[in-house]
C-alpha positions in Angstrom: 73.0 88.4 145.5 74.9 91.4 146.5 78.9 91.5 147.3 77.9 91.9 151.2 76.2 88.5 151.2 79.4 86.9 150.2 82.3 86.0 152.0 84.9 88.7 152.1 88.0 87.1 153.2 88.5 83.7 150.7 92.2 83.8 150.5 94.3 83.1 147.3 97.2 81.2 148.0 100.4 81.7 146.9 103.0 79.3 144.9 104.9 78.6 148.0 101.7 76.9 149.8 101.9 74.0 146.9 105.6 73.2 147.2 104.9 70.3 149.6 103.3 68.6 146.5 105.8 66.1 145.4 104.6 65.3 142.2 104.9 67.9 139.3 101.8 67.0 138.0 99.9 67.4 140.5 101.2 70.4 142.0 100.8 72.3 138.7 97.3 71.5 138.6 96.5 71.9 141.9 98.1 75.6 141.3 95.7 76.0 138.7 92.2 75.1 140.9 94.2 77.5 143.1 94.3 79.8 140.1 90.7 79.2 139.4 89.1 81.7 142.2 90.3 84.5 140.6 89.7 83.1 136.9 85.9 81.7 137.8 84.9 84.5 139.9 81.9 86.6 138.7 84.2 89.4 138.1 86.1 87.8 135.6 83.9 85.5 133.7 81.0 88.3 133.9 83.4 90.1 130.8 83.9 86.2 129.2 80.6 85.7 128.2 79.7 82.8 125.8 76.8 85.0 124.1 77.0 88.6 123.0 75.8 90.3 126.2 77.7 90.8 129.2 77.0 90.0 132.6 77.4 91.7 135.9 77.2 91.5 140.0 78.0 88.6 141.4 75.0 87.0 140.5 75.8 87.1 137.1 72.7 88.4 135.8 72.5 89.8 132.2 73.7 93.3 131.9 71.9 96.3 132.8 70.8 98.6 130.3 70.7 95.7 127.3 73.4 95.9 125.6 75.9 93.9 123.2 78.9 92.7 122.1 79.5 94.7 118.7 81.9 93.8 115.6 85.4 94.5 118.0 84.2 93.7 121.4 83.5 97.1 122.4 79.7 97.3 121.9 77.6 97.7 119.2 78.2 101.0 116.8 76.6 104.0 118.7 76.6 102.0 122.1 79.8 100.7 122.9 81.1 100.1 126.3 82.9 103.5 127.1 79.6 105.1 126.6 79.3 104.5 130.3 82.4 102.8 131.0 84.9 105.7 131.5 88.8 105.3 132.2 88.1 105.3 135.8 85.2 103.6 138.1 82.4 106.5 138.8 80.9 105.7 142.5 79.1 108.7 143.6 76.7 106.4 145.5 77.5 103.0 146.4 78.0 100.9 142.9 78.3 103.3 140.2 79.7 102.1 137.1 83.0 100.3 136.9 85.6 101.7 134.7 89.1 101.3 133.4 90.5 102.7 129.9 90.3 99.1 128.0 86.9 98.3 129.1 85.6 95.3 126.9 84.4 91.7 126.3 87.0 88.9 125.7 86.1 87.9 122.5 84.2 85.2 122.1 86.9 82.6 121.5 88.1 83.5 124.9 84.2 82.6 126.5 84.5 81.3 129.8 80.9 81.3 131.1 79.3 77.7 132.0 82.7 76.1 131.2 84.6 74.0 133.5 87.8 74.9 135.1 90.0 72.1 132.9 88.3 73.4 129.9 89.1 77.2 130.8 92.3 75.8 131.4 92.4 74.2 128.1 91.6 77.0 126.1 94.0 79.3 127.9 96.7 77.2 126.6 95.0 77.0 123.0 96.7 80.3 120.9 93.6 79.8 118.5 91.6 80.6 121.4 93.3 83.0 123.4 93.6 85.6 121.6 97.1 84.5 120.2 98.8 84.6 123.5 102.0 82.7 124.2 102.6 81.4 127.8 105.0 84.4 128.9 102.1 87.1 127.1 99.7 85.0 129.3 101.8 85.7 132.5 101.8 89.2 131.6 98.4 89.4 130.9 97.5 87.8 134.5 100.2 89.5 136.3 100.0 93.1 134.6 96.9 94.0 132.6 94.8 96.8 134.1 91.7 95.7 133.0 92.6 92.0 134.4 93.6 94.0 137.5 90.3 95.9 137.7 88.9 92.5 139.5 90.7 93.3 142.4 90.0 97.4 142.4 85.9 96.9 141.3 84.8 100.2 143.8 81.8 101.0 145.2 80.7 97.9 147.7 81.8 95.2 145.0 83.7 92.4 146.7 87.1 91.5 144.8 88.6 88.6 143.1 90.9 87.0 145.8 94.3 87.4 146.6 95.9 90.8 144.8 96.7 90.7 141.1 100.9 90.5 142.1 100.0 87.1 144.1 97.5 86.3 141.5 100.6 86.8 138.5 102.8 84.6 140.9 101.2 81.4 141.0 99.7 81.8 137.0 103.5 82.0 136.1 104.4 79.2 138.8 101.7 76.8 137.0 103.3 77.8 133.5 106.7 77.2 134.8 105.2 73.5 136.3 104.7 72.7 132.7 100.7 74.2 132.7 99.0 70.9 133.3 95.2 71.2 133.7 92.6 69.6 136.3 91.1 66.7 135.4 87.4 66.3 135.9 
């Protein structure tokens, strides 16, 4: 499937659109499936992968050349991602290959693909499984990080995540401040 079969225009909503939720609770969770466009869009779970080898596109299909994870995340010795993966996105034609200075894979303890969106949210919380993070270096992360912010700056004809990271930062920290409750499925 290629970014111009997909809808172009699904909105993120902000932290204001929740406030009519009464119930803390609730509202913090339903911040979170708000949350979860961005988090459980191809663009960002493509770079969570459970296995070794990334994915790509919006279809999620197992990167292109082969390649894997390596000993730090970056690729294997003699391969690794910034190989092709410069500082910058290269689009002479169309899709060239995306880029920012950080390029990598979350490590594995940070896998999102074929997880549910209360156990992503479940192992966000979990500092053994996110990299150490507390809740305000989480907000950071979201809100801040270039390579998180890449999603919404992919070049070429690749559709964004929703929303814009700024928004995006917004209602992560609004569902931390909520007390970070996760969906229940």
């Amino acid at each position: 499937m290629h970014a111009t079969e997909l809808p172009s225009s699904q909105e993120l909503k902000g932290p204001e659109a929740f406030s009519q939720i009464e119930d803390e609770t609730e509202r913090s969770r339903a911040m979170f499936k708000e949350a979860g466009k961005v988090i459980q869009h191809p663009r960002c779970v493509n770079c969570h992968p459970v296995s070794d080898t990334p994915r790509q596109g919006l279809d999620m299909r197992p990167h292109e050349p082969p390649v894997v994870r390596g000993p730090d995340n970056h690729g294997a010795p003699g391969m690794v991602c910034s190989t092709c993966h410069q500082p910058q996105n290269v689009d002479p034609v169309g899709n060239g290959v995306p880029g920012n200075p950080k390029w990598h894979l979350a490590p594995k303890s940070m896998a999102w693909y074929g997880k549910s969106l209360a156990e992503i949210c479940t192992q966000i919380k979990d500092q053994d499984r996110n990299g150490g993070m507390d809740m305000d270096e989480l907000i950071h992360h979201m809100a801040e990080d270039s390579l998180v912010g890449w999603g919404w700056n992919p070049g070429g004809d690749r559709q964004p995540v929703p929303g814009t990271q700024e928004k995006f930062g917004k209602l992560f920290a609004a569902w931390v401040h909520s007390g970070a409750h996760c969906p229940v499925e």
